[in-house]
C-alpha positions in Angstrom: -12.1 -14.9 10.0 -14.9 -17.1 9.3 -14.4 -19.8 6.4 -17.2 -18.3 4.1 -15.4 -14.4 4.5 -13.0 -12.4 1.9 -13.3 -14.5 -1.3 -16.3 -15.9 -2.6 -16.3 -19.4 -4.4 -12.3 -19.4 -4.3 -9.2 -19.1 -1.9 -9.9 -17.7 1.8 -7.5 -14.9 3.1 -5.2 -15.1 6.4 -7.0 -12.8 9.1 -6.6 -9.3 7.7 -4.0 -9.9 5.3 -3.8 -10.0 1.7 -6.2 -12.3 -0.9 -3.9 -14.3 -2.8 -4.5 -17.0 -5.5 -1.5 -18.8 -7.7 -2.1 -18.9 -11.4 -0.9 -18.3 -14.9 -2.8 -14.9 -15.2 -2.4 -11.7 -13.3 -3.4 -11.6 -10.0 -5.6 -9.6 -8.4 -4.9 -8.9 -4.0 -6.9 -7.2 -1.3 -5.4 -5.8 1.6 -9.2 -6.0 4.0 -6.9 -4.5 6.9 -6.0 -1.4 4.5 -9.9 -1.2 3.0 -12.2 1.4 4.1 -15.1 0.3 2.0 -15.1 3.8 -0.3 -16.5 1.0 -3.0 -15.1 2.6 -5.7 -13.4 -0.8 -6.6 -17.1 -1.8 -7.0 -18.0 0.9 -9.1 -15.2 0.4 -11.7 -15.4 -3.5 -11.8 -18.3 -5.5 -10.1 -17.4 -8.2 -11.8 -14.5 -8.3 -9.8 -15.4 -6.9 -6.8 -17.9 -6.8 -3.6 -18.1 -5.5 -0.1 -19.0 -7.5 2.8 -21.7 -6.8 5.6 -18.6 -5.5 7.4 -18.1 -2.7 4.3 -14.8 -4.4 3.2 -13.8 -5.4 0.0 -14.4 -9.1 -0.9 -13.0 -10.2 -4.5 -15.4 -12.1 -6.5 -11.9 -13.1 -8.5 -8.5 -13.0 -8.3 -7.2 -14.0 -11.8 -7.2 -11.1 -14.3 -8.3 -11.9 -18.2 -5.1 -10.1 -20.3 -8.6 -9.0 -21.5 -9.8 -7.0 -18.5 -6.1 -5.9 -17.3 -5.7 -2.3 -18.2 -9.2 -2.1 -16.6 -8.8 -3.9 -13.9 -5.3 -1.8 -12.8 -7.2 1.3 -13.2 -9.4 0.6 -10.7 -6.6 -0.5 -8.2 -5.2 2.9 -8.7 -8.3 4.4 -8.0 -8.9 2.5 -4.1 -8.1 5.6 -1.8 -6.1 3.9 0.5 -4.5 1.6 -1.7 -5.9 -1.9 -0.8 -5.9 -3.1 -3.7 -2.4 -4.8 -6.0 -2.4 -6.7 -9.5 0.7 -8.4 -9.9 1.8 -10.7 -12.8 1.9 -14.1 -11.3 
């Protein structure tokens, strides 16, 4: 996977695996092997969330505001094929 693919401005995911950044906030992953690009992670949180020329889901993020949590675990629920995890760090 090219250097400037999965997570823009931050960490870089392994080669169709999960997006994974260490913090003291929630953390937000993407499984681009599991996405199908349905978007709807986009629709619910673009602040969080893009897709790629390739359709796939790109995070924009991967630490999760207390602020935005509830919101932001909504939307995970929501990805069709379950792509998408927040997990407390």
């Amino acid at each position: 996977m090219p250097a400037d693919e999965g997570l823009r401005g931050g960490v870089r995911p392994s080669h169709g695996d999960t997006q994974v950044e260490e913090g003291d906030m929630p953390i937000m992953t993407a499984d681009r092997g599991r996405c199908q690009g349905w978007a709807n992670c986009v629709a619910g949180a673009p602040d969080m969330f893009d897709i790629d020329d390739d359709g796939l889901v790109v995070l924009l993020q991967t630490e999760i505001p207390e602020t935005d949590r509830a919101r932001i675990d909504e939307v995970a629920h929501r990805c069709p094929v379950g792509a998408l995890r927040a997990t407390d760090s």
